[in-house]
C-alpha positions as a Markdown table, in Angstrom:
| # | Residue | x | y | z |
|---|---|---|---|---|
| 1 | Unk | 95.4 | 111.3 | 92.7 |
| 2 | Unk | 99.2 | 112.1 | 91.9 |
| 3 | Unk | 100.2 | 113.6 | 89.2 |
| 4 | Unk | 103.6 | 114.1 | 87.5 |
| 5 | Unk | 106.4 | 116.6 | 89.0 |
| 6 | Unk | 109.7 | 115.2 | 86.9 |
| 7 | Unk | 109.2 | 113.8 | 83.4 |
| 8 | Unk | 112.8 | 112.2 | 82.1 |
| 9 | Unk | 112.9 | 111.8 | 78.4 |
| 10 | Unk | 115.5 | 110.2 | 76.6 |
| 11 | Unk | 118.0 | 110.8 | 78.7 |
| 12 | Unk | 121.8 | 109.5 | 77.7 |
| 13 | Unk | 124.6 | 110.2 | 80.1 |
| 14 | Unk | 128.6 | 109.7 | 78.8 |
| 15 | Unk | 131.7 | 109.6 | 80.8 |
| 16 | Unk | 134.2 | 111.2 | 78.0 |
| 17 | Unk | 132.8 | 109.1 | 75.0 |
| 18 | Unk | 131.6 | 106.5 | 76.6 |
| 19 | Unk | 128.0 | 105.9 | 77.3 |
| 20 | Unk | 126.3 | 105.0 | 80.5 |
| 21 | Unk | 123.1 | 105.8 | 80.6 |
| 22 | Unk | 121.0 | 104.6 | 77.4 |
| 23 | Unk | 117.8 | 106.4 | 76.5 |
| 24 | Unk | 115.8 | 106.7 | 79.8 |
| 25 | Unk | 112.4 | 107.8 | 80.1 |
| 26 | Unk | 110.7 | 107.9 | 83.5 |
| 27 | Unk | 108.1 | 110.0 | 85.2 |
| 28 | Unk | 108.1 | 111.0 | 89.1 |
| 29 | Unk | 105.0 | 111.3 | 90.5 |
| 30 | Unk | 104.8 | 114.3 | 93.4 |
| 31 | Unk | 104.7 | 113.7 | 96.7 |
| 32 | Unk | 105.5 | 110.2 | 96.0 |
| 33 | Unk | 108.7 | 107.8 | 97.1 |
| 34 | Unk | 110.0 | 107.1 | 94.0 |
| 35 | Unk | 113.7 | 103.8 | 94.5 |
| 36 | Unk | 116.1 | 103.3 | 91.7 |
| 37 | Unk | 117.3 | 99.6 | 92.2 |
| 38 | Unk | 119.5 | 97.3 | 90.4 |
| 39 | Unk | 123.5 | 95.9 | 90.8 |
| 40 | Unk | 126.0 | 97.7 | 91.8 |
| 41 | Unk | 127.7 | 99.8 | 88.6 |
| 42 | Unk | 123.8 | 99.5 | 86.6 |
| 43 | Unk | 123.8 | 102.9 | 86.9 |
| 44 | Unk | 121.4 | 104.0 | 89.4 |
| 45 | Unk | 123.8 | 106.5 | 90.8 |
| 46 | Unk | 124.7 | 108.2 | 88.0 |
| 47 | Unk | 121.3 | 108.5 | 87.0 |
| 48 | Unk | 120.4 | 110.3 | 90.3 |
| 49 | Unk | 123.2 | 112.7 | 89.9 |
| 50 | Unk | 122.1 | 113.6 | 86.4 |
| 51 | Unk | 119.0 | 115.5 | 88.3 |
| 52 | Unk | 120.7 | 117.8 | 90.0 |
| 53 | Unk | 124.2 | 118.3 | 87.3 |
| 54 | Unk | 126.4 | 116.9 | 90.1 |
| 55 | Unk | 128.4 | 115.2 | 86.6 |
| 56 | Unk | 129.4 | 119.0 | 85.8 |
| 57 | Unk | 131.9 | 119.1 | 88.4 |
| 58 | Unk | 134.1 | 116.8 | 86.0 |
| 59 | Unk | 134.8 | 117.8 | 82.3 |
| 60 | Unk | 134.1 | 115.7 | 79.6 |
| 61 | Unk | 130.8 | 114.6 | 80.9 |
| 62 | Unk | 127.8 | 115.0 | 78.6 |
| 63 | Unk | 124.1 | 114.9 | 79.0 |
| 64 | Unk | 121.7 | 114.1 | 75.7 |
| 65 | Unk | 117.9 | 114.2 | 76.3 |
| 66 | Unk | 115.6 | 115.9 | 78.8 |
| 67 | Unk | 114.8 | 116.5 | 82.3 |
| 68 | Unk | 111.6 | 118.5 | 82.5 |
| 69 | Unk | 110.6 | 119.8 | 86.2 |
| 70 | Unk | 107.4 | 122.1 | 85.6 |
| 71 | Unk | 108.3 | 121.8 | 82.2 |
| 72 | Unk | 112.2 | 123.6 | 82.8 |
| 73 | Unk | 114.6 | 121.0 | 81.4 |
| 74 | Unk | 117.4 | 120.9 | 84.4 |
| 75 | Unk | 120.2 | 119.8 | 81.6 |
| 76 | Unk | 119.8 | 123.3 | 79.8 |
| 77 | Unk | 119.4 | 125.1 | 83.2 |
| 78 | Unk | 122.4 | 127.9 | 84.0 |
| 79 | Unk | 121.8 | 128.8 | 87.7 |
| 80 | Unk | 123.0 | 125.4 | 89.2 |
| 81 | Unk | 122.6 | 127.0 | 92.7 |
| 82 | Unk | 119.0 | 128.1 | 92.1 |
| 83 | Unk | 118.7 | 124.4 | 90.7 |
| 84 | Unk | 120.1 | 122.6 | 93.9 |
| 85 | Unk | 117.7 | 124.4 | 96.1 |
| 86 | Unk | 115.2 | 123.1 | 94.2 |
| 87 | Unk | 116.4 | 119.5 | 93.8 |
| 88 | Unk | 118.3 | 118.7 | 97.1 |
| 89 | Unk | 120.7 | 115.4 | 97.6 |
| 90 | Unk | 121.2 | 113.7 | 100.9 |
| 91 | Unk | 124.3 | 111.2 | 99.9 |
| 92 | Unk | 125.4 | 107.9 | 101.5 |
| 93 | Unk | 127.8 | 109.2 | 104.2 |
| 94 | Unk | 126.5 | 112.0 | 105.8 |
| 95 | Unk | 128.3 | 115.3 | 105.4 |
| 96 | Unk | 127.9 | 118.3 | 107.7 |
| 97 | Unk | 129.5 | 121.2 | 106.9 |
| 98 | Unk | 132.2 | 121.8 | 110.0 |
| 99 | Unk | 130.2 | 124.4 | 111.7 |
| 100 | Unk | 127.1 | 124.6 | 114.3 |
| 101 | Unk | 123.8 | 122.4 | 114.0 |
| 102 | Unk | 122.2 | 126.1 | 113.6 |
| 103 | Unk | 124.7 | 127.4 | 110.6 |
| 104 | Unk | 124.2 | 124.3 | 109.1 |
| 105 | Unk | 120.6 | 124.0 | 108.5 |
| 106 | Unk | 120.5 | 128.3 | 107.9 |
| 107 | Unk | 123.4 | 127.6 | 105.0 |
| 108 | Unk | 121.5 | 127.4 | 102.3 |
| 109 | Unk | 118.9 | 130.0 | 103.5 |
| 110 | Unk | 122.0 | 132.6 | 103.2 |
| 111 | Unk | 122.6 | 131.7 | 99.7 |
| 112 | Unk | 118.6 | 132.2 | 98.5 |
| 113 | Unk | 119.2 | 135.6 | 100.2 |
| 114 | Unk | 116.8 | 135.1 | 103.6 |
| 115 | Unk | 118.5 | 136.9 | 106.3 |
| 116 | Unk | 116.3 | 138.3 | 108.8 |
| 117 | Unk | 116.9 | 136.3 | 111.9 |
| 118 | Unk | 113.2 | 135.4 | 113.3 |
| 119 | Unk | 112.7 | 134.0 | 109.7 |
| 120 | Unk | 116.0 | 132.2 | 109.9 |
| 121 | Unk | 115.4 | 130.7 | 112.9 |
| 122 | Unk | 111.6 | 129.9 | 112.4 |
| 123 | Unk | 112.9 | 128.1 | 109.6 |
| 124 | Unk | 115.6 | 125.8 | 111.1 |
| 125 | Unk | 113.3 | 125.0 | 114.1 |
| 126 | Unk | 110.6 | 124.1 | 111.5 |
| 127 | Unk | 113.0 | 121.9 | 108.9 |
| 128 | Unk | 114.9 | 120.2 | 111.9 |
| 129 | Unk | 111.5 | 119.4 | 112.9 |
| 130 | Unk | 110.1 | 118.2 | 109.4 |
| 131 | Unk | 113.8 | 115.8 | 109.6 |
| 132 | Unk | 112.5 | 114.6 | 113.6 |
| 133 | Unk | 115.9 | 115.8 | 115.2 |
| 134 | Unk | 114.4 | 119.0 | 117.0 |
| 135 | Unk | 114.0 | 117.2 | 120.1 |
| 136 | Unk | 117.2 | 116.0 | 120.0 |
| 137 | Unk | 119.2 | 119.6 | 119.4 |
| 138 | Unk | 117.2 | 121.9 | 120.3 |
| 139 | Unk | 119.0 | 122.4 | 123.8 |
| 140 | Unk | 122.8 | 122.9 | 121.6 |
| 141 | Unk | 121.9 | 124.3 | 118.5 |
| 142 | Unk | 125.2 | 126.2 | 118.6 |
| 143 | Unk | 126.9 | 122.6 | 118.8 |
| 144 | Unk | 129.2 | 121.5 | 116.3 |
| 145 | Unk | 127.1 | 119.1 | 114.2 |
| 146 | Unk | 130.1 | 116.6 | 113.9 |
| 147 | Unk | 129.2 | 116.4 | 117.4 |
| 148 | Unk | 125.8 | 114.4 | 116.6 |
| 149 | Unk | 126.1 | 110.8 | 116.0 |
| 150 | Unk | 125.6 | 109.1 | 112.5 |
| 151 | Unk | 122.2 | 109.1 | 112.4 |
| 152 | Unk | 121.4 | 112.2 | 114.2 |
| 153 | Unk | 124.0 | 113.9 | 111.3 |
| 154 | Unk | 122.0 | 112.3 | 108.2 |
| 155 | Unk | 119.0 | 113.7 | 109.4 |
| 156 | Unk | 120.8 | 116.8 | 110.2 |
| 157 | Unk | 121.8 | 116.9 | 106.3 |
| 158 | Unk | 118.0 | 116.1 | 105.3 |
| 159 | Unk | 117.0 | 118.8 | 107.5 |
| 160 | Unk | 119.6 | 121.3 | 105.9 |
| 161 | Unk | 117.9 | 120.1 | 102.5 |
| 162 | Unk | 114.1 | 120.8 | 103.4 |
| 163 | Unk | 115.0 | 124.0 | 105.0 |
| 164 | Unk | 115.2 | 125.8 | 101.3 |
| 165 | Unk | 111.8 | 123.6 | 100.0 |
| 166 | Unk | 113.1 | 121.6 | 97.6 |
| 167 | Unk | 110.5 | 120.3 | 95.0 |
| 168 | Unk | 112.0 | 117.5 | 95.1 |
| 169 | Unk | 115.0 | 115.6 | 97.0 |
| 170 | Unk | 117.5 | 112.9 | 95.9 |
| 171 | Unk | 119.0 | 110.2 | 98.6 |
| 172 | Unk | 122.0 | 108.2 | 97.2 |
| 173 | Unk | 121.7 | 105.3 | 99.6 |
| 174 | Unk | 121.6 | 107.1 | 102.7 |
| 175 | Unk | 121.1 | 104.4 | 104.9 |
| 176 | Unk | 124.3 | 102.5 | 104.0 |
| 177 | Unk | 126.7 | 103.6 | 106.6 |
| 178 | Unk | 124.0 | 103.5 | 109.4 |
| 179 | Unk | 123.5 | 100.9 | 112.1 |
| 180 | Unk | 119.7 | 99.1 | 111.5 |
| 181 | Unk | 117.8 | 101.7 | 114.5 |
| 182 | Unk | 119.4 | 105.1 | 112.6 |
| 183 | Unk | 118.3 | 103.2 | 109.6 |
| 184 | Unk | 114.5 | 102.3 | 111.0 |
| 185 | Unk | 114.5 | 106.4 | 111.8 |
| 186 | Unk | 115.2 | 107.5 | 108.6 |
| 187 | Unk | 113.0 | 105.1 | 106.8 |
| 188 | Unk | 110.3 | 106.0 | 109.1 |
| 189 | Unk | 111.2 | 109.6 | 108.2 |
| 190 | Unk | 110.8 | 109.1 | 104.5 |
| 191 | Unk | 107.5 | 108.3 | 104.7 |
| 192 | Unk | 106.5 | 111.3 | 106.2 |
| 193 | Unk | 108.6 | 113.9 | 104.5 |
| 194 | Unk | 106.6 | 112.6 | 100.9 |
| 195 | Unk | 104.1 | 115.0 | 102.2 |
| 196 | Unk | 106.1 | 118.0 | 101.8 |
| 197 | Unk | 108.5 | 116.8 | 99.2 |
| 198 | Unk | 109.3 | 114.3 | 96.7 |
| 199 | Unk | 111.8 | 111.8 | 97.1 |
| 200 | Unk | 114.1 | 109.8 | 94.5 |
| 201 | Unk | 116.4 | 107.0 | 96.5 |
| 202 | Unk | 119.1 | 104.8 | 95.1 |
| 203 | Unk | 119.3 | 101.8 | 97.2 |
| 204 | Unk | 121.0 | 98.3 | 97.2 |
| 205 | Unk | 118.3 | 97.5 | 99.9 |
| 206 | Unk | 115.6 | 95.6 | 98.0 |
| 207 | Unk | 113.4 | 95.0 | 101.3 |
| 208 | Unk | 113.9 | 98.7 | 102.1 |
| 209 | Unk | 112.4 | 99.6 | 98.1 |
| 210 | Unk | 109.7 | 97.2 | 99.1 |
| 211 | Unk | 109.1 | 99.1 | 102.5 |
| 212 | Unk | 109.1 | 102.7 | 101.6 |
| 213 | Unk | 108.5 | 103.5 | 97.8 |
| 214 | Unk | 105.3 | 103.9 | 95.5 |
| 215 | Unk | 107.4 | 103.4 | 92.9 |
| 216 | Unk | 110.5 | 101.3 | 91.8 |
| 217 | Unk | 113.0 | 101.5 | 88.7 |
| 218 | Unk | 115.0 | 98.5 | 87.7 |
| 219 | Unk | 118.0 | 99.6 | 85.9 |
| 220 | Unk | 121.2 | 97.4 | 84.6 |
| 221 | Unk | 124.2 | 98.1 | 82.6 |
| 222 | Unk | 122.8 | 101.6 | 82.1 |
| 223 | Unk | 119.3 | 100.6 | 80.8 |
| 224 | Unk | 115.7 | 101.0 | 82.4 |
| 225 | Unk | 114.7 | 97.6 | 82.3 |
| 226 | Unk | 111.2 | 97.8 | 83.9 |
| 227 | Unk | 109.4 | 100.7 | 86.2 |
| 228 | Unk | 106.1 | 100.3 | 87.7 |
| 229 | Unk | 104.7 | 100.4 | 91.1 |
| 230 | Unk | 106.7 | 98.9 | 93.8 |
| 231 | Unk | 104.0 | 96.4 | 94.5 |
| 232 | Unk | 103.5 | 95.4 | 90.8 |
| 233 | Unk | 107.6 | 95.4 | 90.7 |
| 234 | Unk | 108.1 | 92.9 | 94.0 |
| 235 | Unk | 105.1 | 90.6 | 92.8 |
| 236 | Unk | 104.5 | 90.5 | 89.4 |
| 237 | Unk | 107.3 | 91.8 | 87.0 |
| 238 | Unk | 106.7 | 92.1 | 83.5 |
| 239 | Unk | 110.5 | 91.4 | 82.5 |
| 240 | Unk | 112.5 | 87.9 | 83.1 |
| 241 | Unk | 115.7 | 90.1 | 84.3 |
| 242 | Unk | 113.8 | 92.5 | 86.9 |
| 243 | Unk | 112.4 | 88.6 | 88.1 |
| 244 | Unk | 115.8 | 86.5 | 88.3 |
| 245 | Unk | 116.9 | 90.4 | 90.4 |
| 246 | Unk | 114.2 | 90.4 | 92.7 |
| 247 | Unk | 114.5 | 86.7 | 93.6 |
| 248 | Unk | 118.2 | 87.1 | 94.0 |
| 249 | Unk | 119.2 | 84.5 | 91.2 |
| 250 | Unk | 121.8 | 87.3 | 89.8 |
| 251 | Unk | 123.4 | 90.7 | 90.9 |
C-alpha cells in the first residue's frame, strides 16, 4: 500500500504578472514513479521547478498555493539548502561540478556538515552504487567526472543526489541528450531507485511514461488536465484532450 509523501494544493505559479500555472492539485505517492507529460511549453517544467524553489533565482516570480511534504509547505520554507537536500533535481543535460567523481558525489555531504572521512567515503561508494556507476569508477574515483561519458555523468549527477537522501527527487527530462543504451540504463535505474526514493520526471517521451511510472500527469497550457495511474492514463482516459495527446492527434 502507498501512501502520500507530497500533497500539491492549489498551486499557481506567475512569471512577473503573468500566470502559468493555474490552480494545481496533485498528490505523490512515496516510493512511487510519478511523469508529468504534455507539449512542450504546457508547463510541466515549471511545475517541477516549483518543488524545489528553483523560480527564486529570478525576481518577480511568485508562488500562490501549497506544497505540503510531511505536512511542511516547501513555498513558505526559508532554508532553501536544507530544502534541496531533501528534494534533489537531476536536469536534462547532465552537470558535474568540474572536480573529481569523489568530490562530486561528497559535495553535498560537506554542506549537511558530514566530514569524517570513513563516513564520507562509505557514503559515496554506497550512492554511486544505488546510481549503478560503482563498477564503472571505482578504479579513478579521483578522475575528473567530465572525464565520464554522457551517461556515465547523469548517473554520476543522480548519484551526487541520493548521496544526501533526498525524500524525494525531481528529473527534468534526463534522458534527452542521451543516446537510446545510456537512456535504457537510466530507465532501468529508475525503477530501482523508487525503493529508496521518490521520483517526479518531466518527459516528452510518452513510451518512456508508459514504461517506467505508477503514475502520470497530463498538463497543457498550464492546467492539470487529468492524473491517474499510468495504465488507466495510456488506456482509458477520462478527458477527450489527454485522448487526442496520447494518440498523437495534437502536440
Amino acid at each position: 500500500m502507498s501512501d502520500v509523501l507530497i500533497e500539491v494544493k492549489h498551486l499557481n505559479f506567475y512569471y512577473g504578472s503573468v500566470k502559468v500555472l493555474k490552480d494545481i492539485n496533485l498528490n505523490v505517492e512515496k516510493n512511487n514513479i510519478t511523469a508529468l507529460i504534455g507539449p512542450s511549453g504546457c508547463g510541466k517544467t515549471t511545475f517541477l521547478r516549483c518543488f524545489n524553489r528553483m523560480h527564486d533565482l529570478y525576481k518577480g516570480n511568485r508562488y500562490e498555493g501549497e506544497i505540503l511534504l510531511n505536512g511542511e509547505n516547501l513555498l513558505k520554507t526559508q532554508d532553501l539548502i536544507a530544502l534541496r537536500s531533501k528534494v534533489g533535481m537531476v536536469f536534462q543535460k547532465p552537470t558535474p561540478f568540474p572536480m573529481s567523481i569523489f568530490d562530486n558525489v561528497a559535495y553535498g555531504l560537506k554542506l549537511k556538515g558530514i566530514k569524517k572521512k570513513s563516513e564520507v567515503e562509505d557514503i559515496v561508494e554506497r550512492s554511486l552504487m544505488q546510481a549503478a556507476l560503482w563498477d564503472e569508477v571505482k578504479d579513478k574515483l579521483s578522475s575528473p567526472a567530465t572525464s565520464l561519458s554522457g551517461g556515465q555523468q547523469q548517473r554520476l549527477v543522480i548519484a551526487r543526489a541520493l548521496a544526501v537522501e533526498p525524500d524525494i527527487i525531481l528529473f527534468d527530462e534526463p534522458t534527452s541528450a542521451l543516446d537510446p543504451i545510456a537512456t535504457a540504463k537510466i530507465e532501468e535505474l529508475l525503477t530501482h531507485l523508487k525503493d529508496i526514493t521518490t521520483i517526479l520526471i518531466v518527459t516528452h517521451n510518452m513510451q518512456q511514461a508508459a514504461r517506467v511510472s505508477e503514475y502520470t500527469a497530463f498538463m497543457f497550457q498550464g492546467e492539470l488536465i487529468e492524473f491517474d495511474r499510468t495504465e488507466k492514463i495510456f488506456t482509458n482516459p477520462r478527458e477527450e484532450l489527454t485522448e487526442k495527446y496520447i494518440t498523437g492527434r495534437f502536440g
